[in-house]
C-alpha positions in Angstrom: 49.3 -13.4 37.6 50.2 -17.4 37.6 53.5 -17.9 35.6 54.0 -20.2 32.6 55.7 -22.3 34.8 53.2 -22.5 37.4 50.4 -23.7 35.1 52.3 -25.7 33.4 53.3 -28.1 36.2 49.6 -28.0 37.1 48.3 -28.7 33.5 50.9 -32.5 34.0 49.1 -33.0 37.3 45.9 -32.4 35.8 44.2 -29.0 36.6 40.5 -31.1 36.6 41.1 -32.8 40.1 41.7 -28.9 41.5 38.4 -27.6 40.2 36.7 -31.1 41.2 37.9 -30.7 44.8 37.4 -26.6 45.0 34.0 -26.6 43.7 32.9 -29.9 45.7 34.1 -28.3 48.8 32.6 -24.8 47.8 28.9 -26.7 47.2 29.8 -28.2 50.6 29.8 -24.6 52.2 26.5 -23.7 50.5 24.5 -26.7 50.9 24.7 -26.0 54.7 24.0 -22.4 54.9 20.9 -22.9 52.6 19.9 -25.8 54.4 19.8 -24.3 57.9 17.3 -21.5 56.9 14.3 -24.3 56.3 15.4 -25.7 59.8 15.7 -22.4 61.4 11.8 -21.8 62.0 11.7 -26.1 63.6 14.8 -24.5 65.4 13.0 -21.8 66.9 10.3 -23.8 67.8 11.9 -26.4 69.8 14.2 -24.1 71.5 11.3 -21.3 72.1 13.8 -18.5 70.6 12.7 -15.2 69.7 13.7 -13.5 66.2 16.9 -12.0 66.8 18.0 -15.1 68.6 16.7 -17.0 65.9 18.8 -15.0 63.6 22.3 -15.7 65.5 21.9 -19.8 64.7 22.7 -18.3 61.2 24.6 -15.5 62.5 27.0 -16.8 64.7 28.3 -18.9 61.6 28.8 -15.7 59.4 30.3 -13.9 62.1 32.5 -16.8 62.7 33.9 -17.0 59.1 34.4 -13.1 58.3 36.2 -12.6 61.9 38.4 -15.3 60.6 38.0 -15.0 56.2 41.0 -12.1 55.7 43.4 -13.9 58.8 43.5 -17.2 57.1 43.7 -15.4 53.3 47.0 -14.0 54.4 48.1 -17.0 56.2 47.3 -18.9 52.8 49.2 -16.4 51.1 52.3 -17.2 53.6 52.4 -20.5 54.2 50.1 -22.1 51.3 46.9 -22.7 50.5 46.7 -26.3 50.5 47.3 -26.7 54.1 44.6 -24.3 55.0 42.4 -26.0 52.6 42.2 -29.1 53.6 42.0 -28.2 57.7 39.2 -26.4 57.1 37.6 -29.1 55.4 38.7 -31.5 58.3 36.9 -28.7 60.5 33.9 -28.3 59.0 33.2 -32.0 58.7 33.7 -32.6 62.4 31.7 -29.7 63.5 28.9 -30.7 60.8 28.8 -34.2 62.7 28.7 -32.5 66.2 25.8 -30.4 65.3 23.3 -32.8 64.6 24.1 -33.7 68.6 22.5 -30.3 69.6 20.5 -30.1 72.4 21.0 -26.7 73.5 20.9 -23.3 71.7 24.0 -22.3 73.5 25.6 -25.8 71.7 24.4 -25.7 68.9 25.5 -21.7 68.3 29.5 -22.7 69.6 29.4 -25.3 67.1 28.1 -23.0 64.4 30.8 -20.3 65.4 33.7 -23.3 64.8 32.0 -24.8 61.8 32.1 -21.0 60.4 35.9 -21.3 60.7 36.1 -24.1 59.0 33.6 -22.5 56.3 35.9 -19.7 56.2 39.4 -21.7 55.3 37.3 -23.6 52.9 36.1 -20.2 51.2 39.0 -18.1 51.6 41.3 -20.4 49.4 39.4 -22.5 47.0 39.2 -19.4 44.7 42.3 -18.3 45.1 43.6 -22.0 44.2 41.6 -21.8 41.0 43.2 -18.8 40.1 46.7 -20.0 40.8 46.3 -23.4 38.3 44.3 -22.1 35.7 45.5 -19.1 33.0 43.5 -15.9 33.1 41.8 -17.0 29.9 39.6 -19.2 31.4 39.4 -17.4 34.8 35.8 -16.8 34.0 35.0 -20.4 32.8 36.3 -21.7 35.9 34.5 -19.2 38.4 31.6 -20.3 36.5 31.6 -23.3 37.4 32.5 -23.0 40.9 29.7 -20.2 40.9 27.6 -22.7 39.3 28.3 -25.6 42.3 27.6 -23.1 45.0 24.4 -22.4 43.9 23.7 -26.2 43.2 24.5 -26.7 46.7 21.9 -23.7 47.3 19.6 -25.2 45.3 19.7 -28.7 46.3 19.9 -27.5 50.1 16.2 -26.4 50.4 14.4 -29.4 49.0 17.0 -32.1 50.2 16.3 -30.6 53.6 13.1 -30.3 53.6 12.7 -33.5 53.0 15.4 -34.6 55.5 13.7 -32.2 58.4 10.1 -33.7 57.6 11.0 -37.6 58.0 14.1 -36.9 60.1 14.4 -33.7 62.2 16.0 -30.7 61.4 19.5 -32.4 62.8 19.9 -34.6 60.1 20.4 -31.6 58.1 23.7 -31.4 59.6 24.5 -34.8 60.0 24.2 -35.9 56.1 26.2 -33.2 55.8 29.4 -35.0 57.6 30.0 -37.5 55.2 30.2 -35.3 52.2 33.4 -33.8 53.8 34.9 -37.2 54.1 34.6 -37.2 50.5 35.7 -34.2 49.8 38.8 -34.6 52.2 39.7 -37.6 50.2 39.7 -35.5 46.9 41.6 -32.5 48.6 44.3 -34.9 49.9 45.0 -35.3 45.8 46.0 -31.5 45.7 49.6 -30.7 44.9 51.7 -28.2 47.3 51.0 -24.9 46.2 53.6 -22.1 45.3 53.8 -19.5 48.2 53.1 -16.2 47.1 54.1 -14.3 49.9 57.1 -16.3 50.8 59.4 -14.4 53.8 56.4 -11.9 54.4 54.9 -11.8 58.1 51.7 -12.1 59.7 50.1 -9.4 61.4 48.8 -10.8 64.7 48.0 -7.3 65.8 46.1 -6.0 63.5 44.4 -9.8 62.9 43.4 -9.2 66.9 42.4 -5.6 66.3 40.5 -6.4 63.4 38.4 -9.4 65.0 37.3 -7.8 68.0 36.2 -4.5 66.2 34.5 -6.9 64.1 32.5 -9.3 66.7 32.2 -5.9 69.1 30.5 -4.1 65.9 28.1 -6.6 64.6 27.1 -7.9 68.3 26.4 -4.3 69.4 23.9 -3.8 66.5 22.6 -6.8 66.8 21.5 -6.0 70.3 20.8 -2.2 69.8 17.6 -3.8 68.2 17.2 -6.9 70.5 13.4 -6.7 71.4 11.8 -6.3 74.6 7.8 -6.8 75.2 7.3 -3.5 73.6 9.2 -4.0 70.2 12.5 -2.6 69.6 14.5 -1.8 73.1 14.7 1.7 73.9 15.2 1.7 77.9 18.0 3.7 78.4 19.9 1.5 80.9 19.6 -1.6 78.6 20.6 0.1 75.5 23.1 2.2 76.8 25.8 -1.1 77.0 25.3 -2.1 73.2 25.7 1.3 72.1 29.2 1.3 73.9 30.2 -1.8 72.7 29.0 -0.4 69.2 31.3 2.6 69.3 34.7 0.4 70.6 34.0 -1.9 68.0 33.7 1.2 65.5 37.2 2.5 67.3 38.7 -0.6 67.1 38.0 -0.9 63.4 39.1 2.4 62.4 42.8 1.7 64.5 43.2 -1.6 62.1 42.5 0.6 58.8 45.3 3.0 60.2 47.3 0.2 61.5 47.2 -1.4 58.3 48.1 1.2 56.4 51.1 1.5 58.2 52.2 -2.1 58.4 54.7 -3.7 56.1 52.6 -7.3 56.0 49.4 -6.0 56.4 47.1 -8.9 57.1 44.7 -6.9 54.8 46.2 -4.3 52.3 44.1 -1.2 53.0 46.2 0.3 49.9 43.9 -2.0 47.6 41.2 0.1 48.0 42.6 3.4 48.1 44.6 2.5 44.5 42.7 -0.1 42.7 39.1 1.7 41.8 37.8 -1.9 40.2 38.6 -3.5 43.5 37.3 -0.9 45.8 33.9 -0.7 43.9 33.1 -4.3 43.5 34.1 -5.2 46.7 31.2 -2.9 48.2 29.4 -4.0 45.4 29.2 -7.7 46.7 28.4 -6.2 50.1 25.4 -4.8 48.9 24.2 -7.4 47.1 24.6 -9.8 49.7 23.0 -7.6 52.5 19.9 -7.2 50.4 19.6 -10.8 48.8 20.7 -13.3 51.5 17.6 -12.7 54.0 15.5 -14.3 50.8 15.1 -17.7 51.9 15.6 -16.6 55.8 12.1 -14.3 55.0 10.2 -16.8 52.7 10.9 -20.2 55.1 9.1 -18.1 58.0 6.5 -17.1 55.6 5.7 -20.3 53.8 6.0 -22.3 56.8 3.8 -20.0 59.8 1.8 -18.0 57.4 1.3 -20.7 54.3 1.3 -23.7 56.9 3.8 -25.6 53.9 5.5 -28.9 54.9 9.4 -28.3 55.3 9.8 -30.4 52.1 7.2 -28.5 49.9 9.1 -25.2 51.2 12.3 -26.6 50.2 10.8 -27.4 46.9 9.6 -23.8 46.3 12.3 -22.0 47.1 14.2 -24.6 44.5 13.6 -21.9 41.4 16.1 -18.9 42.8 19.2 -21.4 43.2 18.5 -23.9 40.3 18.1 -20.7 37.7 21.6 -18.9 39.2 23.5 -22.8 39.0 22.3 -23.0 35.0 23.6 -19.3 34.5 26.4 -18.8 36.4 29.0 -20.6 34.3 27.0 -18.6 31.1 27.3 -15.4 32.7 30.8 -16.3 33.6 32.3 -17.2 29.8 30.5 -13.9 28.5 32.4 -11.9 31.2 35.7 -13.1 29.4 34.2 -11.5 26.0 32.1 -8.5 27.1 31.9 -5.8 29.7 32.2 -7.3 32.8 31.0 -4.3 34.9 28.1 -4.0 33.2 27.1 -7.3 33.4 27.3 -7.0 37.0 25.4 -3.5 36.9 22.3 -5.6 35.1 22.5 -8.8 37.7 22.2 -5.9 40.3 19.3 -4.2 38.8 17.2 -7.3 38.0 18.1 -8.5 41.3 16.5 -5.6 43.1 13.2 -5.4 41.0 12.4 -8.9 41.8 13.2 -8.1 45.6 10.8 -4.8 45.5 7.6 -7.5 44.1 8.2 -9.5 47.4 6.6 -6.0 49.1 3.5 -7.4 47.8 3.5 -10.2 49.7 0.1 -11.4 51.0 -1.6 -14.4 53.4 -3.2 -15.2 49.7 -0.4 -14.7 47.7 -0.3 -17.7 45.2 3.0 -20.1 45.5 3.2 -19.7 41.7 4.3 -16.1 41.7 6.7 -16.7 44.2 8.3 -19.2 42.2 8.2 -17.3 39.1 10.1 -14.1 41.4 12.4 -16.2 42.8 13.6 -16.9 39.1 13.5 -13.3 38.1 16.1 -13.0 41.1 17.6 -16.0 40.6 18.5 -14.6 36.8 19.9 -11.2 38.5 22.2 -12.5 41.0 23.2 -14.9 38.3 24.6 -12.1 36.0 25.7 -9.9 39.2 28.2 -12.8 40.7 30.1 -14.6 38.7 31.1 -11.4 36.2 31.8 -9.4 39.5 34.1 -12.4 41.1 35.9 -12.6 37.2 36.5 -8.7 37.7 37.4 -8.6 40.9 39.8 -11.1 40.8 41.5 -9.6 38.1 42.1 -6.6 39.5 45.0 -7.7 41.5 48.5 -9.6 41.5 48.6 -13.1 42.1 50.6 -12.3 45.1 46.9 -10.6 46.3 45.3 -13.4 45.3 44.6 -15.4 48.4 43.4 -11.3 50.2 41.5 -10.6 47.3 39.5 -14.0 47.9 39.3 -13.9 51.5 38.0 -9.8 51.0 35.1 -11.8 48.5 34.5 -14.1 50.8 34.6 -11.7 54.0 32.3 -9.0 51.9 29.3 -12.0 51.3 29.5 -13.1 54.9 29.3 -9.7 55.8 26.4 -9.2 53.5 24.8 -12.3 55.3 24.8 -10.9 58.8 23.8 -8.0 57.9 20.8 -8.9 55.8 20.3 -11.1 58.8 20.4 -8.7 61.3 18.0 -6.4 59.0 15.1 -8.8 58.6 15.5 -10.2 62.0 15.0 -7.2 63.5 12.3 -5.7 61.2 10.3 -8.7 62.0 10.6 -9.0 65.8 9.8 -4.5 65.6 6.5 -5.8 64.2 5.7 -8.7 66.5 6.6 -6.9 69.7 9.0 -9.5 70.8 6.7 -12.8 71.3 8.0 -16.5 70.1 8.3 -16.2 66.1 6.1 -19.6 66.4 3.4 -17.8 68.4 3.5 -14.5 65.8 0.1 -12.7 64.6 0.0 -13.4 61.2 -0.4 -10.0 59.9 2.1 -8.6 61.7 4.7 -11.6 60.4 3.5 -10.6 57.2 4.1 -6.7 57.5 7.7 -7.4 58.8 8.6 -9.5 56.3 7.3 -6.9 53.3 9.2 -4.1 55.1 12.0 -6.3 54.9 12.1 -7.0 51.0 11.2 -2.5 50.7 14.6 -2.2 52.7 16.0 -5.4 50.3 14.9 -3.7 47.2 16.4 -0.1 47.9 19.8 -1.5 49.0 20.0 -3.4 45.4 19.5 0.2 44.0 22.5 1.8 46.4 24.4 -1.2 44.6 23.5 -0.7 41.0 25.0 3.1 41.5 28.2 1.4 42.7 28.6 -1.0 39.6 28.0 2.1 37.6 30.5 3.8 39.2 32.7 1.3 38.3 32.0 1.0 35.0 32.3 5.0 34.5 36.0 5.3 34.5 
């Protein structure tokens, strides 16, 4: 927990120019990833990818930041979180400006892999820098808000794109983009040097190396294992034969750093967490669900609105607007009544609305009307609301504020996660049902079968989750 000491040298340097440059830089993070998914289809076009290839633009970001999320916690932890803070804004501002030079797919997914680093010193700290300043009274004011300016940054990224793709290109997305961090690097040059919290404690290059490479050989040997071939999903024995191996090393790999870890006296991740702390454990997989089932939401509808509804990339911004705009007005609500009431219940609720507006999206037709996916996007919108921001509260307060900057980056780390894998999911679903042509060139009842199959497999991962909140609230 902060000291009295601690916050009270914060309240005399004024605690509202932290939350102003966290949640700035955390709306940064979001505006991007929301924006990319109504470029991604232009994307594809252009650069005549295939789904799962398609997928990695987003992919190779997410993999980027949770490779690097728990690393750069712990070095937070040992050397301070300001430091980390601001490079990563410095990062993802340069790579941000880069992008919109792309002329490649192969360039424009290494800068996405480096802008993801940046992404994940941004995320991995800004929370645990709000915990440090502010007293655990208004923890869940405060995670509200920051809750709140992600999802504004969600919100805003679909129809400020959509506009910016239609009259500018998809690569203005990125470049408008740039000199928001210039503002936010000026605000986060105004933060004050952090207490260590792990002061003498080392880090774990080892285990960091093991755990990175199980990782990226994991994820990348899944992705392929359903990379398509002219006859849907690959199933030639020879070509599958190499990402099965690189699979099962990535599997090995993972289970040395979990007994590695466990034995370590500066673990770069304390494997102990989970093992004692039953709040942790559970909402920790509880994010990962909810991210794995969720995130794929605008990924799905920008292919459908765009190649099945024929929608302008600004009028698909504009409709996916509801989901983000309805969790930014409830997320500081949701937040303030996880202070006062069940927390874990809350979260069990968010989960459960969540998946029932997910499970309407299998009803997805060519003449489905744009009203009633605005309408569901709200319903979801209202359920990831109340699943978030109590979670985060709970979460968070599980642990020591020496755990602090892990228990952030493992948040952070847990919704990337989420995000590749709901990626990987409805990338692959999809390209099963086209058989592996161009996603631009894609018979449009096939598209349309993929992407309800996608939302079925959405929808029954929300209800795996709900059982894990419950859990958690069954002590």
């Amino acid at each position: 927990m902060p000291t009295q000491e601690s916050v009270s040298k914060v309240e005399k340097g004024s605690r509202r120019s932290v939350l102003l440059a966290t949640t700035i830089s955390s709306f940064l993070v979001a505006f991007m990833v929301s924006a990319a998914n109504v470029a991604l289809p232009l994307i594809g076009v252009e650069f005549k990818l295939d789904p799962i290839m398609l997928g990695w633009v987003q992919s190779s970001y997410f993999l980027a930041s949770v490779v690097f999320l728990v690393p750069l916690g712990r070095i937070a932890d040992i050397k301070g979180r300001r430091g980390v803070f601001i490079a990563g804004v410095v990062l993802y501002t340069v790579t941000s400006f880069l992008a919109s030079f792309s002329n490649s797919q192969l360039f424009l997914l290494s800068i996405r892999v480096f802008q993801g680093v940046g992404g994940a010193m941004i995320v991995s700290t800004a929370v645990a820098i709000l915990i440090e300043v502010f007293p655990e009274r208004e923890w869940g004011k405060v995670l509200g808000i920051n809750t709140a300016m992600v999802y504004i940054g969600v919100s805003s990224g679909p129809s400020l794109s959509g506009f910016l793709i239609q009259y500018f290109g998809w690569r203005s997305i990125f470049l408008v983009n740039a000199p928001l961090g210039v503002v936010t690097l000026i605000l986060s040059l105004k933060l004050k040097d952090d207490r260590i919290q792990a002061n003498g404690s080392k880090f774990d290059l080892l285990g960091t190396i093991i755990y990175g490479l199980g990782l990226t050989m994991a994820m990348y040997g899944i992705s392929s294992i359903f990379s398509v071939s002219s006859n849907g999903l690959n199933t030639n024995p020879e070509v599958i034969y190499a990402p099965i191996i690189i699979l099962m090393f990535g599997t090995f790999m993972i289970s040395g750093f979990v007994v590695l870890e466990t034995k370590s006296p500066s673990p770069v991740l304390d494997i102990r967490l989970f093992k004692s702390n039953r709040v942790f454990s559970y909402t920790s997989f509880a994010t990962l669900i909810n991210y794995s089932a969720n995130s794929a939401t605008s990924l799905l509808l920008s292919l459908y609105l765009q190649l099945v509804k024929g929608l302008e990339p600004e009028m698909v911004g504009l409709t996916l607007l509801p989901q983000p705009a309805v969790q930014a007005i409830l997320s500081p609500f949701a937040g303030w009544l996880s202070d006062r009431i069940q927390a874990r219940l809350l979260a069990t609720i968010g989960m459960g609305v969540t998946g029932i507006g997910l499970a309407l999206f299998t009803f997805l037709e060519s003449s489905t009307s744009i009203t009633f996916i605005m309408l569901n996007l709200a319903l979801i919108g209202i359920g990831f609301a109340f699943f978030s921001s109590p979670n985060t509260n709970l979460l968070m307060s599980s642990v020591s504020n020496k755990d602090h900057g892990v228990a952030s980056s493992m948040l952070a780390t847990m919704r990337q996660l989420g995000m590749i894998t709901s990626t990987i999911i409805a990338t692959s679903v999809i390209a099963y049902f086209i058989k592996g042509v161009e996603i631009s060139e894609a018979p449009i009842p096939l598209l349309v079968s993929g992407i309800n199959q996608s939302f079925a497999i959405s929808a029954f991962l929300c209800l795996i989750g709900m059982i894990l909140s419950f859990k958690a609230v069954k002590k």
